[in-house]
C-alpha positions as CSV (number, residue, x, y, z in Angstrom):
1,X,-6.0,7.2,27.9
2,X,-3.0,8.3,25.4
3,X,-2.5,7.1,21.6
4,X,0.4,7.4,19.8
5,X,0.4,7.5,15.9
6,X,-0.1,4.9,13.7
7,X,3.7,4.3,12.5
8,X,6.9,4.6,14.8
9,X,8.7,8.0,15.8
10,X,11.8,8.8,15.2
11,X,14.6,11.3,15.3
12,X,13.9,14.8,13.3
13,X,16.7,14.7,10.4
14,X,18.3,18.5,12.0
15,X,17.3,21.5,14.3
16,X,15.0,23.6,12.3
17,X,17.7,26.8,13.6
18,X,21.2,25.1,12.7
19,X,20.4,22.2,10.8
20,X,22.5,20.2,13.8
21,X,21.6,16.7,15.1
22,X,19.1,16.2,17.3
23,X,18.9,14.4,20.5
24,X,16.0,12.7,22.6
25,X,14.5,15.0,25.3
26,X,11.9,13.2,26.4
27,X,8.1,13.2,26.1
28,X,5.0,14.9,26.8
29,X,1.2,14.3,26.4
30,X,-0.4,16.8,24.3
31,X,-4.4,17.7,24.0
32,X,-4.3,15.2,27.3
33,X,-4.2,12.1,24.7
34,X,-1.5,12.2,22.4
35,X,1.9,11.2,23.5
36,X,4.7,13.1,21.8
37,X,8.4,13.1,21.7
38,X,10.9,15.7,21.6
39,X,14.2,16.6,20.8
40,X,17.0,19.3,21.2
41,X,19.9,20.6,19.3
42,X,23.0,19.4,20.7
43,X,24.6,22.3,19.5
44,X,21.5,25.5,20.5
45,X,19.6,23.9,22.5
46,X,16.4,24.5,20.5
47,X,13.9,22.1,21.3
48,X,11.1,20.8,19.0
49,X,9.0,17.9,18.6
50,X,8.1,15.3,16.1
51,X,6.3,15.5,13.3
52,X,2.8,17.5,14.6
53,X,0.5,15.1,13.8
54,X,-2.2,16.5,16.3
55,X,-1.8,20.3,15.0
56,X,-5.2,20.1,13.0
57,X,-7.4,19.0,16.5
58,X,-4.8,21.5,18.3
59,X,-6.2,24.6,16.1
60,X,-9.4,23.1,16.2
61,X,-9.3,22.9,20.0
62,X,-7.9,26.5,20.0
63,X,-10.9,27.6,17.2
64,X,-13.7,26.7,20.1
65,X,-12.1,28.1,23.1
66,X,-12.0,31.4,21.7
67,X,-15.1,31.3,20.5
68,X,-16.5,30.3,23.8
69,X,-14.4,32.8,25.5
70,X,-16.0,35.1,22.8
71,X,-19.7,34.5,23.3
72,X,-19.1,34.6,26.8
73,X,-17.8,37.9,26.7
74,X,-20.5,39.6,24.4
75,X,-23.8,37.9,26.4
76,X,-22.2,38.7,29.9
């Protein structure tokens, strides 16, 4: 199952490298339920997505994997 946030996407105002418009590049589901849009520079190429709204359960995610990869390491 995917979920999408709350309120509508849309198109970042500029590339985060030249400050150039941005162009649809398609979409990709991230943490296996969140579907998420991206964009490229029509002038770099650079490529980055919307607005993160998943980062804090992305580091959280990434916080218990290295633990586990920790505690897995010191007991075996």
């Amino acid at each position: 199952m995917t979920t999408t946030i709350p309120s509508a996407t849309s198109l970042p105002d500029n590339c985060r490298v030249r400050e150039e418009r941005m162009a649809y590049f398609g979409e990709a589901i991230v943490l296996t339920k969140h579907r998420v849009q991206y964009f490229r520079c029509d002038k770099c190429g650079f490529i980055q997505s919307e607005a993160p709204y998943w980062l804090e359960e992305a580091n959280s995610f990434a916080i218990i994997m290295a633990l586990q990869t920790c505690c897995k390491r010191v007991s075996g």
